[in-house]
C-alpha positions as CSV (number, residue, x, y, z in Angstrom):
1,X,1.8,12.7,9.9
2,X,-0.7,10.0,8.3
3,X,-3.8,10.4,8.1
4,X,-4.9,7.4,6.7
5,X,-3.6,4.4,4.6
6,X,-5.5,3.3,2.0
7,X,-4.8,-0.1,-0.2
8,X,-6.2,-2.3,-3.0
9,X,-5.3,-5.1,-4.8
10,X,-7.5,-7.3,-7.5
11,X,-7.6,-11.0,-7.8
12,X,-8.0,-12.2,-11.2
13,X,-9.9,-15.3,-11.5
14,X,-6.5,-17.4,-12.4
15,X,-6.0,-16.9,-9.1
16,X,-6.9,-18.0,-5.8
17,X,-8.5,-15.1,-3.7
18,X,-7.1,-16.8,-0.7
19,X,-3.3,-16.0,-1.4
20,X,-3.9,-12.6,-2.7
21,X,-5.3,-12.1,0.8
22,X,-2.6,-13.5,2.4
23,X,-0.6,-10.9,0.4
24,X,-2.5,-7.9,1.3
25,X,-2.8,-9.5,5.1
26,X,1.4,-9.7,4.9
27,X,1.1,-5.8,5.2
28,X,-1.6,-5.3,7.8
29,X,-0.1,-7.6,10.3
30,X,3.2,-5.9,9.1
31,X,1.0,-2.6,10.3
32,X,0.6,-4.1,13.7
33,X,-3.3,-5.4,12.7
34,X,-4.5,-8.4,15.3
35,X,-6.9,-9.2,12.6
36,X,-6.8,-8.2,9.3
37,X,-9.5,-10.7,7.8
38,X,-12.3,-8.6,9.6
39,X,-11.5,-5.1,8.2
40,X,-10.6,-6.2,4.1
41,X,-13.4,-5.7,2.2
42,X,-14.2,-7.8,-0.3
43,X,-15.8,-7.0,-3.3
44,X,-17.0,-9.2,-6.4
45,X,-16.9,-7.7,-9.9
46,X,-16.0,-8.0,-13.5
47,X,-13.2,-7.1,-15.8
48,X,-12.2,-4.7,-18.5
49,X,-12.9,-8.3,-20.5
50,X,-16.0,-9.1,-18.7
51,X,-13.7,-11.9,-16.5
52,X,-14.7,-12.0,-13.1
53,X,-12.5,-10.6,-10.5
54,X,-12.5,-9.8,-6.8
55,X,-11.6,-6.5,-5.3
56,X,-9.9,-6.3,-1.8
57,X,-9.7,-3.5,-0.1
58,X,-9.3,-2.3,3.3
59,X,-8.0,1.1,5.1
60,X,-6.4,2.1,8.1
61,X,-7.0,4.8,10.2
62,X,-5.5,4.6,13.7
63,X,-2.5,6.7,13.9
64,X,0.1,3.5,15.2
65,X,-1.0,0.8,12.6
66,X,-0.2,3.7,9.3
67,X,2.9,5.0,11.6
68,X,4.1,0.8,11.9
69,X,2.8,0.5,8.5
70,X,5.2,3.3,7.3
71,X,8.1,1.9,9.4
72,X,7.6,-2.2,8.1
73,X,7.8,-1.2,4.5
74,X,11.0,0.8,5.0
75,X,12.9,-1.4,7.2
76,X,12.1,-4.3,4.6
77,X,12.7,-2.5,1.7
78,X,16.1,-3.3,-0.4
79,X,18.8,-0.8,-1.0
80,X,17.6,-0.8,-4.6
81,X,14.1,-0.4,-3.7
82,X,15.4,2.4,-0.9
83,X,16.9,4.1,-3.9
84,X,14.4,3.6,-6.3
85,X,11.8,4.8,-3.8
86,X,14.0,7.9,-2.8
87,X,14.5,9.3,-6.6
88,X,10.8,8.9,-7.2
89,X,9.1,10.3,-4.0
90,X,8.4,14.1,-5.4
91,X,6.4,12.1,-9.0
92,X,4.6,9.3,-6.1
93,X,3.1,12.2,-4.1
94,X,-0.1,13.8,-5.9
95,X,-1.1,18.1,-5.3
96,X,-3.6,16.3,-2.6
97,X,-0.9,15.1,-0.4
98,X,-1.6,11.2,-1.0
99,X,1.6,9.1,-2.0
100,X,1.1,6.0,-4.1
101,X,2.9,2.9,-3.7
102,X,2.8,-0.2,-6.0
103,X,4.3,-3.4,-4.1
104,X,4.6,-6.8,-6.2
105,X,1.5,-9.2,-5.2
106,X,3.5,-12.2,-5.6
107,X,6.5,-11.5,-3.6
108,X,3.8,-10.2,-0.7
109,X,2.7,-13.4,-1.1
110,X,6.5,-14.7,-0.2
111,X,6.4,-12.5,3.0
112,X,8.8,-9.6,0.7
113,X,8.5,-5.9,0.4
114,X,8.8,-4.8,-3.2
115,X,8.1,-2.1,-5.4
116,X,6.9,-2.8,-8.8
117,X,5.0,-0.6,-11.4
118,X,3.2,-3.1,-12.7
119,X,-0.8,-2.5,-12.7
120,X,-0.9,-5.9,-11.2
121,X,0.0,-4.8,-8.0
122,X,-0.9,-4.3,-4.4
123,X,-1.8,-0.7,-4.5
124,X,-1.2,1.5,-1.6
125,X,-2.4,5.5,-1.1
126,X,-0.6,7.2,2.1
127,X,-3.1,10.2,2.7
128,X,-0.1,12.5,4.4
129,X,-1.7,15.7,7.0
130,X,-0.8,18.8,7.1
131,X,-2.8,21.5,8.0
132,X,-2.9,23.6,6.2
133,X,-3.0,21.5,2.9
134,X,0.9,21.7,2.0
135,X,2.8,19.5,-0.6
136,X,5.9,20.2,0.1
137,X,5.5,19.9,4.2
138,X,4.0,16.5,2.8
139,X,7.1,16.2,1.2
140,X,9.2,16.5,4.3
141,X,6.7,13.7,6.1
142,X,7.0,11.8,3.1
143,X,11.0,12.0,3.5
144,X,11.1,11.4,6.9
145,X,8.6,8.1,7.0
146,X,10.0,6.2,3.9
147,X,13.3,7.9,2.4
């Protein structure tokens, strides 16, 4: 199943780092998380440009928060996203069994799942077990979760 869940997502400093929480906080409550403030972490740092941008980050661990996570996103998916997501799956999961996810910040932000492969995005890493180490029984996980 999951091992762990791992996402990301930058606020630029055009925007407010409130709503860009709210965003990333749409998916942990999503994931079943009572409170999502306490686990993001929070981390102050500067651009490619030298602009000053915060880093949020937070993971999850317990086995029913990634398994609801996993269900949320595919039960609010679109069929376009569904299909989109479907044709992609064997180029979004890497030889170490992660699968990457890009959702849209802003419509997060609207209380909507979306892909997007924009870099300005929420970024989410679904570590996938399987013992041993085994892309293509990842593969089948992968399927089974989100296809």
């Amino acid at each position: 199943m999951i091992h762990h869940i791992t996402m990301r997502v930058i606020a630029h400093a055009t925007e407010d780092v409130s709503r860009v929480r709210e965003a990333l906080d749409f998916f942990l409550s999503g994931a079943g998380v009572k409170d999502g403030n306490n686990l993001i972490e929070e981390l102050e740092a500067e651009g490619h440009h030298g602009n000053p941008i915060t880093i949020l980050s937070v993971q999850l661990k317990k086995k029913a928060e990634c398994l609801k996570f996993a269900r949320f996103v595919r039960g609010n998916f679109s069929e376009e996203d569904a299909g989109m997501l479907r044709k992609e799956m064997p180029e979004r999961l890497d030889d170490d069994t992660v699968f990457h996810l890009r959702f849209d910040k802003q419509a997060a932000y609207l209380q909507q799942v979306k892909l997007t492969n924009s870099s300005d995005a929420i970024i989410a890493k679904v570590k996938i077990e399987t013992y041993p180490k085994n892309r293509e029984k990842a593969g089948v996980i992968v399927e089974e979760l989100f296809g």
